[in-house]
C-alpha positions as CSV (number, residue, x, y, z in Angstrom):
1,X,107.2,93.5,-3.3
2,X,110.3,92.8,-4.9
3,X,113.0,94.8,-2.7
4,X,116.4,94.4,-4.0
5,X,119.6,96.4,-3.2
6,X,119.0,98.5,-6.6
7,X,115.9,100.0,-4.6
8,X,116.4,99.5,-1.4
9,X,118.5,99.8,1.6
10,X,117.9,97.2,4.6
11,X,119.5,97.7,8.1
12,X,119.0,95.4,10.8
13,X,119.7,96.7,14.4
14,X,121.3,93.9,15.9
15,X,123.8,94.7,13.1
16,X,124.5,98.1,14.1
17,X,128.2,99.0,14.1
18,X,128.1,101.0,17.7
19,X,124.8,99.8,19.9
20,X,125.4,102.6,22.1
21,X,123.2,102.6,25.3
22,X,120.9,100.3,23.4
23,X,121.2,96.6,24.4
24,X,120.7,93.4,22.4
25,X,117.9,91.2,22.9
26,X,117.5,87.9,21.4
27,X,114.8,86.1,23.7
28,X,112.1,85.7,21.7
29,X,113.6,84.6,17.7
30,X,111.3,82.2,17.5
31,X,108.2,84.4,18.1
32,X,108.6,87.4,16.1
33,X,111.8,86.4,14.0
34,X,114.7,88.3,14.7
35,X,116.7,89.8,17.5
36,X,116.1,93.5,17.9
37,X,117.8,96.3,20.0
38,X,116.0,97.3,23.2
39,X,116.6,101.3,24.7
40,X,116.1,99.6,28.3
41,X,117.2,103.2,29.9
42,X,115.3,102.6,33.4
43,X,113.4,106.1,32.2
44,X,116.7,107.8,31.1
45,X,117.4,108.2,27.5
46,X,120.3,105.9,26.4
47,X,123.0,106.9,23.5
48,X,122.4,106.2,20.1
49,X,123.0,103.4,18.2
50,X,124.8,103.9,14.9
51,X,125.9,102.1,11.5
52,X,127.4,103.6,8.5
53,X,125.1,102.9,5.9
54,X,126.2,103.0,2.2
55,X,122.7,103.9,-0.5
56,X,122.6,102.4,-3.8
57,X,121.6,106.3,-5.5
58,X,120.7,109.3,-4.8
59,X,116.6,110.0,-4.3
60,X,113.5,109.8,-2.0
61,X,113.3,106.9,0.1
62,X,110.5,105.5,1.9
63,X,111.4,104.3,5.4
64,X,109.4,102.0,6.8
65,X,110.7,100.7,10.4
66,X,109.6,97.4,11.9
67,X,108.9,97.8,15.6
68,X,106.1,97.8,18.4
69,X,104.3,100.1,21.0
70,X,105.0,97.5,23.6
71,X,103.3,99.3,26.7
72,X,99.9,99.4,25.0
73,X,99.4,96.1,25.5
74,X,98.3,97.1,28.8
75,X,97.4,100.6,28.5
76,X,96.1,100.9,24.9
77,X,94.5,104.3,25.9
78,X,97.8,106.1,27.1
79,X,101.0,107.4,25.7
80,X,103.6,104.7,24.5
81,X,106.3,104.0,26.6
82,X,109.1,103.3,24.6
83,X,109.5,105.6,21.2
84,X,112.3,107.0,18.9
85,X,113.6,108.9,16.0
86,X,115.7,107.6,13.3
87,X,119.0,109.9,12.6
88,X,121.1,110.4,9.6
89,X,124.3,112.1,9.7
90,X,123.3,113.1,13.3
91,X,119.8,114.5,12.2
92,X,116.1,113.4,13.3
93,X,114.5,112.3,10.0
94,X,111.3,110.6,11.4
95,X,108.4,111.7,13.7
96,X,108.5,109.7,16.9
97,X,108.4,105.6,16.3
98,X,107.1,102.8,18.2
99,X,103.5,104.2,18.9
100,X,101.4,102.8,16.7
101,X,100.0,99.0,17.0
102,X,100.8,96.7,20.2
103,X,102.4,94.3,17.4
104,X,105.5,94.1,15.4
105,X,104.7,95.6,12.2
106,X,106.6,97.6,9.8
107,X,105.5,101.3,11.0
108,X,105.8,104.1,7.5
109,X,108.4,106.4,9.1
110,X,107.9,109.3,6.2
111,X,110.1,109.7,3.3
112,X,114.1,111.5,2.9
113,X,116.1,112.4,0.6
114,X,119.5,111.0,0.7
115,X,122.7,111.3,-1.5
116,X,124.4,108.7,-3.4
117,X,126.8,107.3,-0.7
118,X,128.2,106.9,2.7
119,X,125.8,108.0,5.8
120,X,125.6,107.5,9.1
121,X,122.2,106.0,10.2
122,X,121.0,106.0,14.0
123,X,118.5,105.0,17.0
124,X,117.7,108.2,19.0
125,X,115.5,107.1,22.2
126,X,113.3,109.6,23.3
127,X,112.2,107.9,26.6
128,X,114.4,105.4,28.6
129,X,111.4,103.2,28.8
130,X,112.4,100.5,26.7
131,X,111.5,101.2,22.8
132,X,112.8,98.5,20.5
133,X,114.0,98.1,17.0
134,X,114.3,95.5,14.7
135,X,114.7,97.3,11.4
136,X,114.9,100.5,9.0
137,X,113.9,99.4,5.4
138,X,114.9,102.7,3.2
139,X,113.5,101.8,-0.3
140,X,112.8,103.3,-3.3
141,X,109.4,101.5,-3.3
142,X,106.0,102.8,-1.6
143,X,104.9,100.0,0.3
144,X,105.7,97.9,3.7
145,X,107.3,94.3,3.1
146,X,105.4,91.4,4.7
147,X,105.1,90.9,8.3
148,X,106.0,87.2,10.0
149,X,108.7,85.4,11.1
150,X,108.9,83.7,7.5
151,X,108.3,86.8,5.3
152,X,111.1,89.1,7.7
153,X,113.8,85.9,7.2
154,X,113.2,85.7,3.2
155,X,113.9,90.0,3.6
156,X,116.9,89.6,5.4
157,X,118.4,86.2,3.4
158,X,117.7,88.3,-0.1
159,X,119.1,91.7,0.6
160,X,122.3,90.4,3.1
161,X,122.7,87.3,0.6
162,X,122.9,84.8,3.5
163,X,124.3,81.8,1.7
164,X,124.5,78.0,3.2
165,X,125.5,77.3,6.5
166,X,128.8,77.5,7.4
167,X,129.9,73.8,8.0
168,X,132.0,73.7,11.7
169,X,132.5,70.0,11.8
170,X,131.5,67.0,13.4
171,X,131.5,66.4,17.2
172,X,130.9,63.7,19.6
173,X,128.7,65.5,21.9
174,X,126.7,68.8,21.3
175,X,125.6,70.1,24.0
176,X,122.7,73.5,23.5
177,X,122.3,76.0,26.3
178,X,125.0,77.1,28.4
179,X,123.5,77.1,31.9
180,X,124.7,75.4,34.6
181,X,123.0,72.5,33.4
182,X,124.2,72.5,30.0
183,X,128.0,73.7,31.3
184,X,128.2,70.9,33.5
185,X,127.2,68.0,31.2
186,X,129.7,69.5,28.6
187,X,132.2,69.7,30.9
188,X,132.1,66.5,33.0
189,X,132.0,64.8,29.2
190,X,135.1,66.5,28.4
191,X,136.9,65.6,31.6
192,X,136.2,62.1,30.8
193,X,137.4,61.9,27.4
194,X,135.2,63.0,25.4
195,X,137.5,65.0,22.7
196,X,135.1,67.3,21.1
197,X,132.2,68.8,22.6
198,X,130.3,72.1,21.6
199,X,128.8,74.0,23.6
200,X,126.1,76.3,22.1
201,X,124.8,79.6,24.2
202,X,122.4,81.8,22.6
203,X,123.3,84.6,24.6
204,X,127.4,85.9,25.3
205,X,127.5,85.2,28.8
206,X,127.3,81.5,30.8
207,X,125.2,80.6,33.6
208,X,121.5,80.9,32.5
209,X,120.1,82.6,35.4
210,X,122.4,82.5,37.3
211,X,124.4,85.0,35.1
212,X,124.4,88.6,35.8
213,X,121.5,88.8,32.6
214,X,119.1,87.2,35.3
215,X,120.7,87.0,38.6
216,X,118.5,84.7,40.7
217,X,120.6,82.9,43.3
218,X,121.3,78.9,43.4
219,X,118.7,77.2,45.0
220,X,119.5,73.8,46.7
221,X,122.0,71.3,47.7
222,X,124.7,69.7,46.2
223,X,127.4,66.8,47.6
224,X,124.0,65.0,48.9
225,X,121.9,61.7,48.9
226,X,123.2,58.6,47.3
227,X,125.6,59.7,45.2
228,X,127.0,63.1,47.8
229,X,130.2,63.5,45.2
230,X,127.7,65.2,42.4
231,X,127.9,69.2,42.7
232,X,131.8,69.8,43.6
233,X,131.6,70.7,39.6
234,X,129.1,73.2,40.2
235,X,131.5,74.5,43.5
236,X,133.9,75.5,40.1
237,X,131.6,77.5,38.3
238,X,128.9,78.4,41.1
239,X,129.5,82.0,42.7
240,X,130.9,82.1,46.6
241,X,128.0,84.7,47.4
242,X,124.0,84.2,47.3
243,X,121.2,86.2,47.0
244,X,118.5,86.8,44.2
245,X,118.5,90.6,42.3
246,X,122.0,91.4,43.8
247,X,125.3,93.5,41.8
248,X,126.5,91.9,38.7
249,X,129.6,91.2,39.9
250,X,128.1,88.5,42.7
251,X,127.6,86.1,39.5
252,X,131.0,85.8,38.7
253,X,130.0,85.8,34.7
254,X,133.7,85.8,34.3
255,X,134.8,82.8,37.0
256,X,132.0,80.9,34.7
257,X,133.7,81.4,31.2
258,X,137.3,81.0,32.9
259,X,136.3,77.9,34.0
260,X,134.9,76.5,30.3
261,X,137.6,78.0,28.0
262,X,140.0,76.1,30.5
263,X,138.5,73.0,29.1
264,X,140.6,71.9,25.7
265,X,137.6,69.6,24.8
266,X,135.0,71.9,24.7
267,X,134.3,74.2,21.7
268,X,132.1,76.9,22.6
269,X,129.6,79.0,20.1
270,X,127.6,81.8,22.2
271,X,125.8,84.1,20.7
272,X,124.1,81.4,18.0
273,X,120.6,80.1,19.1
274,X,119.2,76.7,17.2
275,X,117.0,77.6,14.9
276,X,116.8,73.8,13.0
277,X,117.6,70.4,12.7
278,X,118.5,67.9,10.7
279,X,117.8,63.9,11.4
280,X,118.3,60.2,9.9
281,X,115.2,58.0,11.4
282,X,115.2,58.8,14.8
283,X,118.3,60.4,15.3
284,X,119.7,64.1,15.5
285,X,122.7,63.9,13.1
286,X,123.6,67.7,13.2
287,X,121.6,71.1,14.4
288,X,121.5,74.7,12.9
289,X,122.3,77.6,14.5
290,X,121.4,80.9,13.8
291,X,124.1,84.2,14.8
292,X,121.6,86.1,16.9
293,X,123.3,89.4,15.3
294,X,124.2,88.6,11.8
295,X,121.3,85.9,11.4
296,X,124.4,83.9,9.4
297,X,123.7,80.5,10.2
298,X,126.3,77.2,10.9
299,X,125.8,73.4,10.8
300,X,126.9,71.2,13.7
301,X,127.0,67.5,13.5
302,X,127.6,65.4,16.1
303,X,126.8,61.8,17.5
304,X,125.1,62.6,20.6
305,X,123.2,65.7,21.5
306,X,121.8,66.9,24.8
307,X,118.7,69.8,25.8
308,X,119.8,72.0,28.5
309,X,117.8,75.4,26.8
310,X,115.4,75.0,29.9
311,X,112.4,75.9,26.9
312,X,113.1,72.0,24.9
313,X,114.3,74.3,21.9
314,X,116.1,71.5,20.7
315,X,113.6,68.6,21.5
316,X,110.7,70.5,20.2
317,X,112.8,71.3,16.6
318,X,113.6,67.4,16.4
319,X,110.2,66.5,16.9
320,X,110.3,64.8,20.4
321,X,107.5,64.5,22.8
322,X,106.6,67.5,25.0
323,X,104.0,69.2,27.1
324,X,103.3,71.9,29.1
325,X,101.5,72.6,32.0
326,X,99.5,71.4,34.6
327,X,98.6,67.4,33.9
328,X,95.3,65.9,35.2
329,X,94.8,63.5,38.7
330,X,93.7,61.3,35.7
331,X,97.4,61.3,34.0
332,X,99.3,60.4,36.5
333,X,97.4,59.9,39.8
334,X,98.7,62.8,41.7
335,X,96.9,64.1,44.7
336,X,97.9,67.7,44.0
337,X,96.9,67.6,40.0
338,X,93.9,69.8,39.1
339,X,91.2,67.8,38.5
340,X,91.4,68.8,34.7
341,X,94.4,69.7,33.1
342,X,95.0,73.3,32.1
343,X,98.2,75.4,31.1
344,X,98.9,77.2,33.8
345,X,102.7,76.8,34.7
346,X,105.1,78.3,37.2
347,X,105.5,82.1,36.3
348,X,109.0,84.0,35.2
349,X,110.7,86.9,37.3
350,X,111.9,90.0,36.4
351,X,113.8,91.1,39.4
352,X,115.0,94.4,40.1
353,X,116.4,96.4,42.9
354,X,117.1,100.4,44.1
355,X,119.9,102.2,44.9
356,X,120.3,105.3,46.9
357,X,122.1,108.8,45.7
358,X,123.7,111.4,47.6
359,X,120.5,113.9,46.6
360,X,117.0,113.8,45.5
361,X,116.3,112.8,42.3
362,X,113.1,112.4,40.3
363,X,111.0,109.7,38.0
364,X,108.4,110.2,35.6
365,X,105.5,109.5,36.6
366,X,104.2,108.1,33.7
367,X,100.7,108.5,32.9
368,X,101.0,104.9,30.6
369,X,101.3,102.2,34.3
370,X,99.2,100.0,36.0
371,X,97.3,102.1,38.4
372,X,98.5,101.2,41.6
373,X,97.2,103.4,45.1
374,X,98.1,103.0,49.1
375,X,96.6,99.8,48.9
376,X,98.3,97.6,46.2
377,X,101.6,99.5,46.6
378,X,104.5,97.4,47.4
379,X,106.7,99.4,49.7
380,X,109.8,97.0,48.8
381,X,113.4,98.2,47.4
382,X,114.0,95.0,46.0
383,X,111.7,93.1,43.3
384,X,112.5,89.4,44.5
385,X,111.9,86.0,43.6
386,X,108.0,86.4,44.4
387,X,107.5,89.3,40.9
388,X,106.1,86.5,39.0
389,X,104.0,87.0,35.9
390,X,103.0,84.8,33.1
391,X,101.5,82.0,35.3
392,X,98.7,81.7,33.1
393,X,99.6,82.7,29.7
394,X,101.8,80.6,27.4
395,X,105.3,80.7,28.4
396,X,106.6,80.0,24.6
397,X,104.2,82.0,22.4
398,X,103.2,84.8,24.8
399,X,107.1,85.1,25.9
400,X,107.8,88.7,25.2
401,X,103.9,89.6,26.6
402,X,105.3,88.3,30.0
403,X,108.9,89.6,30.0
404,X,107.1,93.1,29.3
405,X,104.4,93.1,31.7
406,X,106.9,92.0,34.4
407,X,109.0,95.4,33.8
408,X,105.5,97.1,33.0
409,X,104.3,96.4,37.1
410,X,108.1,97.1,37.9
411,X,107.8,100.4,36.3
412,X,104.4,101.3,37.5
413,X,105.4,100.4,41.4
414,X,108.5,102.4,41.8
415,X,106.7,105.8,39.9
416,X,104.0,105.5,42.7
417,X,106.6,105.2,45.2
418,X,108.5,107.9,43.8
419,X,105.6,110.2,43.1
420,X,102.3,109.0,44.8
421,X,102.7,107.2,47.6
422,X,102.3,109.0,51.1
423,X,105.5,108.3,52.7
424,X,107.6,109.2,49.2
425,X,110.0,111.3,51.2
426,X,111.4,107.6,52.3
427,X,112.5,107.2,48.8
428,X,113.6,111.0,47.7
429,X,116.7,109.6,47.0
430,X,116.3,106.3,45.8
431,X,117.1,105.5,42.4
432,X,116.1,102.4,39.9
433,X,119.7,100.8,40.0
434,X,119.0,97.7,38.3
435,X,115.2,95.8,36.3
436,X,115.9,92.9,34.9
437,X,114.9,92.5,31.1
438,X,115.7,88.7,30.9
439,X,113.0,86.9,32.0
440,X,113.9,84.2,34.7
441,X,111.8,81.7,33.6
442,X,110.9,78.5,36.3
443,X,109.1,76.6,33.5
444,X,107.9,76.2,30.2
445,X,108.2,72.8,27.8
446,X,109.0,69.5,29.3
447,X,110.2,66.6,26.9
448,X,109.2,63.1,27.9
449,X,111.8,60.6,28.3
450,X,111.7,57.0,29.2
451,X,110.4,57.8,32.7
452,X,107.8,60.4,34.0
453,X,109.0,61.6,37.7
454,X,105.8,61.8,39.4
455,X,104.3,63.2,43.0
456,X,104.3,59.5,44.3
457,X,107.6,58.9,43.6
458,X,108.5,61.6,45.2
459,X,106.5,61.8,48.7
460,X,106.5,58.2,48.9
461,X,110.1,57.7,48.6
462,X,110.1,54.9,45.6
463,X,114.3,54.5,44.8
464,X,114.7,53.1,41.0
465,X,117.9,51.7,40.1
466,X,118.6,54.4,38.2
467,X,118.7,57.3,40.7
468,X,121.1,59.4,40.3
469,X,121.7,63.3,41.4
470,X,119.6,64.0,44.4
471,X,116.9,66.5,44.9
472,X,116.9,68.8,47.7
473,X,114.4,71.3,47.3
474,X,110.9,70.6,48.9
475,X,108.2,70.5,46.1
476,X,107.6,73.8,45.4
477,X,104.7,75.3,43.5
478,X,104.1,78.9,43.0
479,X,100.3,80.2,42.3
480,X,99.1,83.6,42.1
481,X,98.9,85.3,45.2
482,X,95.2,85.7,46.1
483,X,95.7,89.2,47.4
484,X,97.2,90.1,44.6
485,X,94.7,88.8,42.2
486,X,92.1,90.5,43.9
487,X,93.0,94.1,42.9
488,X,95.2,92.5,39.5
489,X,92.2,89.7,38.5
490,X,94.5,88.0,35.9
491,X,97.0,90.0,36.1
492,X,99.0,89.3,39.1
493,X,102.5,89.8,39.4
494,X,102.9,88.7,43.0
495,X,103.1,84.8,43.6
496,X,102.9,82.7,46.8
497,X,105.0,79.5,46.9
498,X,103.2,76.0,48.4
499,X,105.8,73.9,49.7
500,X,105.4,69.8,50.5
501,X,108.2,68.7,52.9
502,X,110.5,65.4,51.2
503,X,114.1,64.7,52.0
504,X,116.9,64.0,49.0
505,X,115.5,62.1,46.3
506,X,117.8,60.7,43.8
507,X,116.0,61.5,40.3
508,X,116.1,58.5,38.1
509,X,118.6,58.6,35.0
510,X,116.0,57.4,32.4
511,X,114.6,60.9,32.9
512,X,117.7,62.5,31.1
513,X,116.8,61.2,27.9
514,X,114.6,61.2,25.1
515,X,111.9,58.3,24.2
516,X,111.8,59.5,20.6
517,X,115.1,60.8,19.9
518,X,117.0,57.9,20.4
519,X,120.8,60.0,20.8
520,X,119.2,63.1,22.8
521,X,120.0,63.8,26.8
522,X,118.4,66.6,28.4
523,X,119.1,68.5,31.5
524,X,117.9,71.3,33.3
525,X,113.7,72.3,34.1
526,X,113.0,70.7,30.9
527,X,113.7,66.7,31.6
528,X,111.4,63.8,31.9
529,X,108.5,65.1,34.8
530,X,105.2,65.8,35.7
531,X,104.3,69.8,36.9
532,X,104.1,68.5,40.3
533,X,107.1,66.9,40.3
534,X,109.2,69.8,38.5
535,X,108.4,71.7,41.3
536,X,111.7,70.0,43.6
537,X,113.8,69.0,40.4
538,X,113.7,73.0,39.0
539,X,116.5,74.4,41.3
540,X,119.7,75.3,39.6
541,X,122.3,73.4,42.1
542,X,120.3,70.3,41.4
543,X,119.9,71.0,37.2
544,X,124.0,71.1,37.7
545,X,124.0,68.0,38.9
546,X,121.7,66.6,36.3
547,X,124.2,68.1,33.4
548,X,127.2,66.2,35.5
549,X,125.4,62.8,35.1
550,X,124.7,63.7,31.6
551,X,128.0,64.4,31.1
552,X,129.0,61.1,32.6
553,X,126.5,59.3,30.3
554,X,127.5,60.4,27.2
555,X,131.9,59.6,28.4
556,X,129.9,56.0,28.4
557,X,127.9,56.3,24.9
558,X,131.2,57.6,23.4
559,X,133.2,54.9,24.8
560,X,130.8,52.1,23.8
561,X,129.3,53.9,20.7
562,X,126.3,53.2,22.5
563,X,122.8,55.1,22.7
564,X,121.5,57.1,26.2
565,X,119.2,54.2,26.8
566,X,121.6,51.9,26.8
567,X,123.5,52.9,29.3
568,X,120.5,52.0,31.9
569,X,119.8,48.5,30.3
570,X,123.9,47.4,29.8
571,X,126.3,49.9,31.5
572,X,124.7,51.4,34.5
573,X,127.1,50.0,36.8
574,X,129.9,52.2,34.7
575,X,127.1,55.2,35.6
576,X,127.3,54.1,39.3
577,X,130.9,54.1,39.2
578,X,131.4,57.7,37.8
579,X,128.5,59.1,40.1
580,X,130.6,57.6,43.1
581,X,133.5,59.3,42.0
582,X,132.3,62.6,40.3
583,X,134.4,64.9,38.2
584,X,134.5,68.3,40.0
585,X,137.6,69.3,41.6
586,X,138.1,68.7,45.6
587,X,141.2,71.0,45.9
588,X,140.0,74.3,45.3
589,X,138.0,76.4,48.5
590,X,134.2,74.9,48.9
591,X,131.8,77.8,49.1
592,X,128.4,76.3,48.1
593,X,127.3,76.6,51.8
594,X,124.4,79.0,51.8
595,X,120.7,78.7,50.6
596,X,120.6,74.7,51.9
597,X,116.9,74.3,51.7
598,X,113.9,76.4,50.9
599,X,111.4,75.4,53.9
600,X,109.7,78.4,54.3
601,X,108.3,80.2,50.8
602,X,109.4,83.6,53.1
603,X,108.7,86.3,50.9
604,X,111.6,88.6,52.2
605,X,113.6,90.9,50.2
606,X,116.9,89.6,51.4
607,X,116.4,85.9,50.2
C-alpha cells in the first residue's frame, strides 16, 4: 500500500509527547523492530499517554494499531492480559486493543471521523497488566501495512522522512553498552589519555544490571589475584549497599552518571542502540545507531571499538564469530560439557519484591495465569536471583517470550497468594511494590577471540602470560530446578545453581578481543569462553574489571596506533605495567566489602 501523509496519519508511541504512566521499552528492536510503550501498572491502570496529532483533512479514517496479546502465549484460551483503547480529544474511539493474535500485527481498530486539524491522540490502559503499543496508523486507506521488522522501518522512514545519519564525528575509542563493563573500559581509556571516547547506552540510565531497570546486586571480588589494584574503578561507580530486587535508590543510578559526565574524555549517547555497521577489510571504521524514541539514526567513526552489550550486538552486526550455548565434551574437552551440544544457556531474571500497606488491599485474580495450587506455590515476598526462565529457549530471538513469561509466573504467584492460597490472611496487606520488566540476562552470544577460556584452565589452574583481571566467583551453572520442572515440564521458572570450588583466576587478555575483527575489544558475559567457563567470568565486579583492562589496552593501541592483538605479542609489559598500577581512585571511602564469594547457591530471599 502506498501510505503517504496525504492519506495517512502515522504515530509512533515511543514518540508520544507525555508517556504518562506508560513506560518505554526498547529491549527487543532487533526482534520485532521498534521500541514500543509498555502499561506495566503491576494490575493498576496507569495514566494515559498523549501526543497532539495534526490530520492532513477532514474524513473517515481507518485505524489500524500494531500491537500484541502478549499473555496468550501462555494462556491462549483465557482473557488477555494487557488491553487498551485509543482516545481522541479525551474520548474512547476503539473497542478494547491488544487481544487478538500472540504476535505483533497491526490489529483493525474500527474507523472515526476526524476534523481537519489539531487533536489530541491517547493510550487509555484498561488493565495494569502490561498492554503494549507500538503504533496507531489513521489512514485514509482500507488495509493493514506490512508486518516485519523491514516492512515497519520503510513505514516509519517514509512518513517521518528520516533522512541520512546524522554524522557525530570521529573518535578514538567507541565503546557500546554502558554497563559496568563498558563504563569502566571507557573510562580507564579516558583517564589514560585517550581524548575522545563514546560511550553508547541503549537505555537512559548506566550500570546494566546493576541499574535500578534490573537491580541485581554485584557479584564477586575485586582488588584480588595477580593484579589486586583492578576494581578500585568499580569502588567509584559500584553502590555502597548489596542485595538483589532491593529500592531503586540502593543502585545509585545517579552516583553512576556523576561519575561518567565527570570524565571530559568521554562523550556519551544513551538512549541510541546499534543498529549497523560499517567496515574496510576486517576493520569496524564507524557504527550506526538508532534513537530508540525517534528511530533518527547517527554515524560514529572511530579507530578502535569495543563489545560490552553483554548480547555481542556489535560483534554479531560486524560479522565476527559467535555462539551460543552449551559446547560439546568433543569441543573443548570439558568434563562437565553435555555429551552433545545443545542451546540451552543460563536463564534471565525478572526480580520482583512486596511491600506492605497500612490496610488490606486486593489483586485480581486473574483468570489468564499459570495455574499454581498449595503445592507449587512459592510462599516468598521477594522474587530473587533463582526466578529464572528462558534456560531453554533462545535468549536473542525468543527475548520478549522470556522477559514475558518471567512477569507472567510473577503475576500468577502473587494472585494465588493474595487470593488462593490457605494462609492469605499473611499477605492481606501486602502489595506488589516493585516486578522487574528488564530482563537480567546471565547469558546469551559469546564472540570468539584469540583464546577460548575453558573448564581446564580453570580447575587446573594453567596461568598464561596474559592474565589479567582475576576471577572470583566459583563456576557457577544454573539448570532448571527439578522440582520445579516437575509440575512446570519446560516451563520452569525456578533454577538451582551448581557450583565447582576454584580460587582467583586471572582471565587471559587475548580473550578481550576479537579474531576476526582485527580493532574490536569486548568485555562483559560476552568475551572469548566456553559455557562452562562463563559460568565464574559472568559476575559484574569481575566484567568491571575486564572493561578496566580494556580500557588500559586501547590507552596502548592509541599510543602506538597499534591493533588489540598487538598489544599481547609487542606491548604487554606496558599492559603489566598499567594492571599494577590501575586507574581507579584510592582516596575516596572503599565500600565494595560485601557479597565476597558465592559458595553456597543458597536460595534465600535476602541474598
Amino acid at each position: 500500500m502506498n501510505f503517504t501523509k496525504e492519506n495517512s496519519l502515522l504515530l509512533s508511541a515511543s514518540r508520544f509527547d507525555n508517556l504518562g504512566g506508560w513506560t518505554l521499552d526498547q529491549q527487543f528492536m532487533e526482534q520485532m523492530g521498534s521500541s514500543y510503550l509498555l502499561a506495566h501498572g503491576l494490575g493498576i491502570g496507569v495514566e494515559d499517554a498523549t501526543t497532539e496529532a495534526h490530520f492532513p483533512c477532514m474524513g473517515n479514517y481507518h485505524i489500524f494499531v500494531r500491537t500484541i496479546n502478549w499473555s496468550a502465549q501462555f494462556a491462549p484460551e483465557a482473557s488477555p492480559a494487557g488491553q487498551f483503547t485509543i482516545t481522541l480529544d479525551g474520548t474512547p474511539i476503539t473497542l478494547p486493543l491488544g487481544n487478538k493474535a500472540p504476535k505483533w500485527e497491526w490489529q483493525k481498530a474500527g474507523m472515526v471521523e476526524i476534523s481537519e486539524g489539531r487533536h489530541t491522540v491517547g493510550l487509555h490502559d484498561l488493565t495494569g497488566f502490561d498492554a503494549r503499543c507500538d503504533a496507531i496508523l489513521f489512514t485514509t486507506l482500507d488495509e493493514a501495512p506490512a508486518e516485519g521488522v523491514e516492512a515497519i522501518d520503510e513505514l516509519r522512514r517514509n512518513m517521518f522522512a528520516i533522512g541520512a545519519p546524522e554524522d557525530k564525528g570521529h573518535y578514538d575509542f567507541v565503546v557500546v553498552g554502558g554497563g559496568v563493563a563498558g563504563m569502566c573500559a571507557a573510562i580507564a581509556a579516558a583517564r589514560l589519555g585517550v581524548k575522545r571516547v563514546a560511550l553508547i547506552q541503549d537505555r537512559f540510565v548506566l550500570g546494566g544490571n546493576n541499574s535500578s531497570e534490573i537491580r541485581v546486586g554485584l557479584g564477586g571480588r575485586i582488588n584480588v589475584g595477580l593484579y589486586p589494584s583492578l576494581g578500585y574503578l568499580l569502588n567509584e561507580i559500584g553502590p555502597k549497599t548489596k542485595g538483589n530486587a532491593r529500592t531503586a535508590d540502593v543502585y545509585e543510578d545517579d552516583k553512576k552518571m556523576e561519575v561518567l559526565r565527570a570524565e571530559e574524555n568521554i562523550t556519551l549517547y544513551k538512549g541510541y542502540k546499534v543498529s549497523g555497521v560499517e567496515k574496510q577489510g576486517d576493520r569496524l571504521t564507524c557504527v550506526i545507531a538508532t534513537n530508540v524514541r525517534t528511530y533518527e539514526q547517527i554515524r560514529i567513526s572511530g579507530d578502535l571499538f569495543s563489545d560490552c552489550t553483554g548480547d555481542a550486538t556489535l560483534g554479531v552486526l560486524a560479522g565476527a564469530e559467535w555462539h551460543m550455548g552449551r559446547e560439546s565434551k568433543d569441543t573443548f574437552g570439558e568434563v562437565s560439557a553435555p555429551d552433545v551440544e545443545d542451546g540451552m544457556t543460563m536463564g534471565a531474571s525478572l526480580q520482583w519484591y512486596c511491600l506492605e500497606g497500612d490496610n488490606e488491599n486486593d489483586f485480581p485474580a486473574i483468570d489468564w495465569g499459570l495455574k499454581i495450587d498449595e503445592q507449587t506455590v512459592q510462599v516468598v515476598r521477594r522474587g530473587q536471583w533463582y526466578w529464572e526462565v528462558g534456560m531453554r529457549d533462545d535468549q536473542i530471538a525468543d527475548a520478549e517470550r522470556i522477559r514475558d513469561y518471567g512477569m507472567y509466573v510473577a503475576y500468577s504467584n502473587w494472585a494465588y497468594l493474595k487470593n488462593g492460597y490457605a494462609k492469605r490472611e499473611d499477605y492481606a496487606k501486602s502489595y506488589l511494590g516493585w516486578v522487574s520488566c528488564v530482563a537480567g540476562k546471565r547469558e546469551s552470544r559469546r564472540l570468539r577471540g584469540e583464546f577460548v577460556l575453558r573448564e581446564q584452565d580453570l580447575k587446573n589452574y594453567v596461568i598464561y602470560p596474559d592474565g589479567s583481571a582475576s576471577t572470583s566467583w566459583y563456576i557457577d551453572q544454573h539448570y532448571p530446578d527439578p522440582e520445579n520442572s516437575k509440575y512446570f515440564p519446560n516451563r520452569e521458572f525456578l533454577s538451582c545453581g551448581h557450583l565447582d570450588p576454584m580460587g582467583f583466576y586471572p582471565i587471559p587478555y587475548r580473550c578481550f578481543y576479537s579474531k576476526d575483527v582485527k580493532n574490536m575489544f569486548m568485555a562483559g558475559r560476552n568475551i572469548s569462553v566456553s559455557h562452562v567457563a562463563l559460568g565464574t567470568v559472568r559476575v559484574m565486579r569481575t566484567t568491571a574489571m575486564m572493561g578496566e583492562v580494556v580500557g588500559m589496552a586501547a590507552s596502548i593501541c592509541n599510543n602506538h596506533k597499534a591493533l588489540p592483538r598487538d598489544v599481547y605479542y609487542t606491548h604487554l609489559d606496558e599492559l603489566i605495567a598499567l594492571m599494577k598500577k590501575g586507574v581507579g581512585r584510592t582516596d575516596i571511602q572503599y565500600n565494595q566489602i560485601y557479597t565476597l564469594i558465592d559458595t553456597t547457591a543458597e536460595r534465600s530471599e535476602e541474598c
